[in-house]
C-alpha positions as CSV (number, residue, x, y, z in Angstrom):
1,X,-28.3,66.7,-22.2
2,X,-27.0,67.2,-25.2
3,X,-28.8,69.3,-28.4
4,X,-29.8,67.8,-31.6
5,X,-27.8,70.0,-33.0
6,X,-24.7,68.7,-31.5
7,X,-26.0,65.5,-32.3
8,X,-26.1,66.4,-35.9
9,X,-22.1,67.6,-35.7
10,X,-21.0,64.5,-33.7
11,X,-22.5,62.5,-36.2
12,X,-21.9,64.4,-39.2
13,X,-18.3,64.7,-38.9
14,X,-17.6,60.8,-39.2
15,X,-19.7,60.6,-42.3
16,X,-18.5,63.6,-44.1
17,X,-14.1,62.9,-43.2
18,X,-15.3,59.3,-44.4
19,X,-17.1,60.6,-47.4
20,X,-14.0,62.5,-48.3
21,X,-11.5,59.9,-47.2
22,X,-13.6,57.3,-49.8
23,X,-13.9,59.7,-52.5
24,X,-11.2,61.6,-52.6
25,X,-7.9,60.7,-50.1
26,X,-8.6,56.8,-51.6
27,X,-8.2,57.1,-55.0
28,X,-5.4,59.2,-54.8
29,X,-3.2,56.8,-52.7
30,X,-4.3,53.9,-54.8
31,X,-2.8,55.5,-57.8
32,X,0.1,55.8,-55.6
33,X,0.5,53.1,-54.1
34,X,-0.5,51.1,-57.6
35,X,2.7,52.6,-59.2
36,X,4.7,52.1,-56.7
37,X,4.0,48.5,-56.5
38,X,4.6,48.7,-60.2
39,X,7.4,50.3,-60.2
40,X,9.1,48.1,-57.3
41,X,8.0,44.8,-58.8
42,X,9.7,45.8,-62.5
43,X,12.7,46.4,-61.0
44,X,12.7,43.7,-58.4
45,X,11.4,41.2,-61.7
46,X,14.8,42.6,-63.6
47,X,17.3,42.5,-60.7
48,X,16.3,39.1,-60.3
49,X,16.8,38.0,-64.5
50,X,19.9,39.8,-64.3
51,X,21.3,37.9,-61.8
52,X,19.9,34.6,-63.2
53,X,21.8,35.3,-66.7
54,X,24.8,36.4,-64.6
55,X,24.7,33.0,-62.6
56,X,24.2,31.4,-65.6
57,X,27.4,32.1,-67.4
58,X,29.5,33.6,-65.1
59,X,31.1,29.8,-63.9
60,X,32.0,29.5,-67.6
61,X,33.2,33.0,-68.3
62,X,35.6,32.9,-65.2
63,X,36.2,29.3,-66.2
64,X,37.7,31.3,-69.8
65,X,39.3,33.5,-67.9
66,X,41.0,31.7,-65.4
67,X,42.5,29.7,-68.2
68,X,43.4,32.8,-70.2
69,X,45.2,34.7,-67.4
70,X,47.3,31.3,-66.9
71,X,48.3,31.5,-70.3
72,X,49.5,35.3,-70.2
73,X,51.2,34.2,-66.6
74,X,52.9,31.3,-69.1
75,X,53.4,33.4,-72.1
76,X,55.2,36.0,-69.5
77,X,57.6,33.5,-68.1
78,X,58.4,32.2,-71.9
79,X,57.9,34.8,-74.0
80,X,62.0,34.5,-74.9
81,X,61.2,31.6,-76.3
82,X,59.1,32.6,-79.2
83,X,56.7,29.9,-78.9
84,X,54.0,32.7,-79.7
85,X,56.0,33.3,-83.0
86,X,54.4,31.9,-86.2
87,X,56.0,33.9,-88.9
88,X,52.5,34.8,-90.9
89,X,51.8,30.7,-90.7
90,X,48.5,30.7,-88.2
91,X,47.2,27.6,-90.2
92,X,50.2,25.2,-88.9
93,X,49.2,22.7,-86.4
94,X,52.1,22.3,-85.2
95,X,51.7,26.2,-83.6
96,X,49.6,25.2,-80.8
97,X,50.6,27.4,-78.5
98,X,49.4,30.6,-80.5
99,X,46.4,28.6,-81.5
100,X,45.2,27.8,-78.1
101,X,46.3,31.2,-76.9
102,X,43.6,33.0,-79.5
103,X,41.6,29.9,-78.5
104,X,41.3,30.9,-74.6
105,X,40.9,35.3,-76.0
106,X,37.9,33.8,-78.3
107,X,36.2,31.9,-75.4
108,X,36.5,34.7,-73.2
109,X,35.2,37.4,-75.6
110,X,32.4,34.8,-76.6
111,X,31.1,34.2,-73.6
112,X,31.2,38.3,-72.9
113,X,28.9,37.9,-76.0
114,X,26.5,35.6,-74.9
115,X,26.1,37.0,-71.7
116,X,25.6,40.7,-73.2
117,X,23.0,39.2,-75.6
118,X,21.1,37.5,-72.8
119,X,21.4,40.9,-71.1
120,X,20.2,43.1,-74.0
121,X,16.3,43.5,-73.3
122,X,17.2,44.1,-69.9
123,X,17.3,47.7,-67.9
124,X,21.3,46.8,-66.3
125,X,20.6,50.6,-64.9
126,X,18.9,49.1,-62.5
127,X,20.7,46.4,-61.4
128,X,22.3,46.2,-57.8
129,X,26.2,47.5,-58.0
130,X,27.9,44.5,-57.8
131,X,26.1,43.1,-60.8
132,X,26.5,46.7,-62.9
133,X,30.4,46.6,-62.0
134,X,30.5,43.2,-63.2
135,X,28.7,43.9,-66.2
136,X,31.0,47.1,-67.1
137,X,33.9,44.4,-66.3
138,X,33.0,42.1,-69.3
139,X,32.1,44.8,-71.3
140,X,35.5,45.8,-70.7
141,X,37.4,43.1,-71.7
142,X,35.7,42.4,-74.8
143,X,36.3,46.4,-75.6
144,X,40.0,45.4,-74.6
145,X,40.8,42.4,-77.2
146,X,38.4,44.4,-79.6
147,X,40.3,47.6,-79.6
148,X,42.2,47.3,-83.3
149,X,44.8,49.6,-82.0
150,X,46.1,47.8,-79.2
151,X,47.3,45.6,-82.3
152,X,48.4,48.4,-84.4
153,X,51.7,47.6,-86.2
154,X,51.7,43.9,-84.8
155,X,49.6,42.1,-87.2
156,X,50.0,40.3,-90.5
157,X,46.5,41.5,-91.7
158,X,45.4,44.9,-92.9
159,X,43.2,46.7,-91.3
160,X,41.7,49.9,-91.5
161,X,42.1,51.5,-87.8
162,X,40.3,54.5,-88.1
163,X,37.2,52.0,-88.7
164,X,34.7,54.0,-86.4
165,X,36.3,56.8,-85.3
């Protein structure tokens, strides 16, 4: 038969691991396991608007683009023939080639724009890597069109290129 005093221990080691498991281990992990959750469901929440602003605009962006690379495929093939040429006149309709040309650079920058703007509250550090290399790829192109001295010498307008350097 067993003692009361081993009765006591059998007993009081339950209560006391529970007492400290309550008091103590509990709290503890809920802090945890409360930032965690937290943690995962802010990033999870901006994964998820960055891909809807993506999906949003990314049919008409590639749309731009599409049309855009068909013109530099044209402009390649006909370049000889000056069509591009306006001799300082941008205002004459009858240019339509140069005029639609800026036309599809314009679309596709603007719509790098709209979809940066949509993007600007949101952390794109955390974004899955196909949607951050997509991102860096329209930030790319408008940073390519933008750059003043990829038109340095070529156009009719003056501008200052050491603007923000």
């Amino acid at each position: 038969m067993e003692s009361f005093n081993e009765k006591i221990v059998l007993i009081g080691i339950p209560i006391i691991a529970s007492i400290i498991t309550t008091l103590i281990i509990k709290p503890i992990a809920d802090k945890y396991l409360y930032d965690f959750k937290l943690e995962s469901d802010y990033k999870a929440e901006q994964r998820r608007k960055i891909k809807d602003v993506l999906s949003k605009h990314k049919v008409h962006l590639l749309k731009s683009c599409e049309s855009l690379n068909h013109r530099l495929w044209n402009f390649l093939n006909n370049h000889p023939k000056n069509w591009h040429d306006v001799n300082g006149d941008f205002s004459n309709v009858d240019k339509y080639y140069i005029q639609s040309f800026v036309y599809r650079i314009l679309s596709v920058i603007a719509w790098v724009q709209i979809i940066e703007k949509d993007l600007i509250f949101l952390d794109t550090t955390i974004s899955k890597k196909e949607d951050l290399m997509l991102i860096k790829y329209f930030r790319l192109i408008e940073q390519t069109f933008c750059d003043l001295k990829l038109y340095e010498g070529k156009t009719v307008l003056p501008y200052n290129l050491d603007f923000g350097h």
